[in-house]
C-alpha positions, 0 to 999 in steps of 0.5 A, spaced: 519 491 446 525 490 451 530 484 452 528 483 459 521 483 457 521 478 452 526 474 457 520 474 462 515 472 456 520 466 455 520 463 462 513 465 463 511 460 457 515 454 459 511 452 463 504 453 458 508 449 453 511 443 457 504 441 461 501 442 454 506 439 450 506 432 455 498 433 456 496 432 448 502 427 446 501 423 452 493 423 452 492 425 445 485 430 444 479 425 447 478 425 454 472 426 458 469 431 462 473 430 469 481 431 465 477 438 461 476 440 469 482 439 471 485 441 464 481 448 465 483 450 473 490 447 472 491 453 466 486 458 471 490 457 477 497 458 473 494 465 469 492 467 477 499 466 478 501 471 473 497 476 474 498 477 481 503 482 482 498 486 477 493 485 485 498 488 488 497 495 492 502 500 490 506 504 495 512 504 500 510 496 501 509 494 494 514 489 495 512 486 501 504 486 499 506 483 493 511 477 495 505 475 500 500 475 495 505 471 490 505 466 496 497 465 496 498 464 488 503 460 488 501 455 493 494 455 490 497 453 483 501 447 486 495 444 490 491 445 484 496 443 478 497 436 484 490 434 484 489 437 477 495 431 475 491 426 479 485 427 476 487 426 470 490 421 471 485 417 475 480 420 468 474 418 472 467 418 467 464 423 473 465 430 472 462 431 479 468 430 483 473 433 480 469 440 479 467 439 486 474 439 489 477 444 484 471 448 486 472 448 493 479 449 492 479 455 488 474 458 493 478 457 499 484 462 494 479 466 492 477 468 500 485 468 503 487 472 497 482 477 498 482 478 504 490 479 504 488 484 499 484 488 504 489 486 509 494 490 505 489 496 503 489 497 510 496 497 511 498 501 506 492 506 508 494 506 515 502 507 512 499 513 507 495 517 514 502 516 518 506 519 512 501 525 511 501 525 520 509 525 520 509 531 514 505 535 517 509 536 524 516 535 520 515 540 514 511 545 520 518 545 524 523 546 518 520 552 516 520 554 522 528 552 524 530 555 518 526 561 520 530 563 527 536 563 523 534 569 519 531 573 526 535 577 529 531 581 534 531 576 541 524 578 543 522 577 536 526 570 536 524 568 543 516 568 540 518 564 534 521 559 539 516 557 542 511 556 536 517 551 533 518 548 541 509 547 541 510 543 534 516 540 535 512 536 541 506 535 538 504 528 537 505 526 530 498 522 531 492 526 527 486 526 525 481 528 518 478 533 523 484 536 524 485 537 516 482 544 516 486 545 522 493 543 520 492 546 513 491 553 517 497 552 521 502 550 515 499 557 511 501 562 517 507 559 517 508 561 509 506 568 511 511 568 517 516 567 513 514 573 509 514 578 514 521 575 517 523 576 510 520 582 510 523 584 517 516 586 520 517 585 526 511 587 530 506 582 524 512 577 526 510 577 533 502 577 532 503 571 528 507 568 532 502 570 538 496 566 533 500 560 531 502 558 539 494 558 539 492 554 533 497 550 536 495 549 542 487 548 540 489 543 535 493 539 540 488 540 544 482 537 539 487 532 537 487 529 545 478 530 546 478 526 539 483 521 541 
């Protein structure tokens, strides 16, 4: 096990071991059922705490999913231990109150708390769709740079230009309608960069002919889904 692990055991466990180092020395082992209530959430709520970063979607924004989820766990443990610790104190025969109230606040987390965490689902959702967007006109108009340089012809040249021109100013919105599409697109260009490797020029220039309209038919679609 690492160092840093156990280190993070160690500070993880101080607060487990205080709270029931004072609970059991000060108040001893009999209590009633309000103090075991409160005894009970006070420990549920800090385990949330723990196990929050676990909640947290992965991805770009993990940290910041994270830190706002932390933020809802932390503030439900400290009104839970604060009101656990008045119970406690207070150490009333009913129970009914102590678990009414605990109840409700542990209610109140659980629906802010998730409904954060389908908030950042869909966050991370819409950030994956914008990655998977931007790659498709980025990779598209790379491979296509990086072509011109090796094509000598200027008539050849000039067809090219006006594919990488086309996807270049592309909107970089898509939609899952287009994936067909868009895949078609991205596989014509690895068959270009064939034959100009080839020095086909004629196949070249028909492909770049049927690049342009797939181009224009997938912007064209883009603009009626939109």
């Amino acid at each position: 096990m690492k160092k840093t692990t156990v280190l993070w055991i160690i500070l993880e466990s101080i607060f487990l071991i205080i709270f029931n180092t004072l609970f059991y020395v000060l108040g001893g082992t009999e209590h009633n059922s309000s103090v075991w209530i409160s005894y009970g959430f006070i420990h549920f709520a800090y385990i949330m705490l723990l196990l929050t970063p676990i909640l947290a979607r992965k991805g770009k924004s993990a940290a910041v999913f994270g830190l706002s989820l932390y933020s809802i766990s932390t503030a439900y443990f400290f009104v839970s231990l604060i009101t656990g610790v008045a119970f406690i104190l207070i150490a009333s025969e009913g129970y009914r109150a102590a678990l009414v109230v605990q109840l409700c606040i542990a209610g109140l987390y659980g629906i802010v708390l998730t409904s954060k965490m389908i908030a950042n689902e869909r966050t991370a959702d819409a950030e994956d769709r914008r990655h998977i967007e931007i790659a498709y006109v980025k990779n598209a108009s790379a491979q296509l740079k990086s072509l011109l340089d090796s094509i000598s012809d200027k008539d050849v040249k000039k067809k090219v230009e006006r594919v990488y021109d086309a996807i270049y100013s592309s909107p970089i919105k898509s939609h899952p309608e287009l994936a067909q599409i868009e895949d078609h697109i991205l596989q014509s260009i690895s068959n270009l960069e064939k034959e100009v490797s080839a020095g086909n020029d004629e196949s070249i220039k028909g492909l770049a002919t049927t690049l342009l309209s797939a181009v224009s038919e997938r912007n064209m679609r883009l603009k009626a889904l939109n």
